[in-house]
N, C-alpha and C positions, 0 to 999 in steps of 0.2 A: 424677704417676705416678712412684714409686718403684721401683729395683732396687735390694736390699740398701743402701739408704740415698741411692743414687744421682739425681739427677732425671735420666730417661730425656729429657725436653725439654732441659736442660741441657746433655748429653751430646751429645747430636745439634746443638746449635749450636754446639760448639766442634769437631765432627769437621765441618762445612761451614765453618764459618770455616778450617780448614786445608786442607780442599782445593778451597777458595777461593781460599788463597791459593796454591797449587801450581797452578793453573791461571792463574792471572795471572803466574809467575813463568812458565810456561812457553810460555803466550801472546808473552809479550814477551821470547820465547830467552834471559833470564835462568840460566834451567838448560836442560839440551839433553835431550829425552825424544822419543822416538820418537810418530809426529802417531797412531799406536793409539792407546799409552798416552794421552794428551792427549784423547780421544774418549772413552773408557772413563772414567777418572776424571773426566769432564762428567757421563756416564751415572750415574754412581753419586751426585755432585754435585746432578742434577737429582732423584734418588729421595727421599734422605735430606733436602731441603730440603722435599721435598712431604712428609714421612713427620715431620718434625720441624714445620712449619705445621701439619697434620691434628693432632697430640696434641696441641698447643699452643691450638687451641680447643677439641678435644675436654673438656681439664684446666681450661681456665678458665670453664667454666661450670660 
């Protein structure tokens, strides 16, 4: 699945790879974010991993 040339699976693993890694940094007070923010960016974390998994078999078969 394509957007203007884009892979839409693609896209979606490298915006979970980043706030993968924002969540490990701030898991382990690395950078200092308020325990919201850290809950919220999990939430969002948790959607787009499920949202990027579903297209990702949806696309391979």
């Amino acid at each position: 699945m394509r957007i203007d040339g884009i892979s839409l699976v693609q896209s979606l693993g490298i915006i979970n790879f980043i706030l993968l890694l924002f969540q490990l940094s701030s898991g382990r007070h690395w950078i200092r974010v308020k325990i919201g923010v850290h809950r919220k960016v999990g939430l969002v974390l948790v959607a787009t991993a499920t949202l990027h998994g579903f297209l990702a078999l949806v696309t391979a078969n």
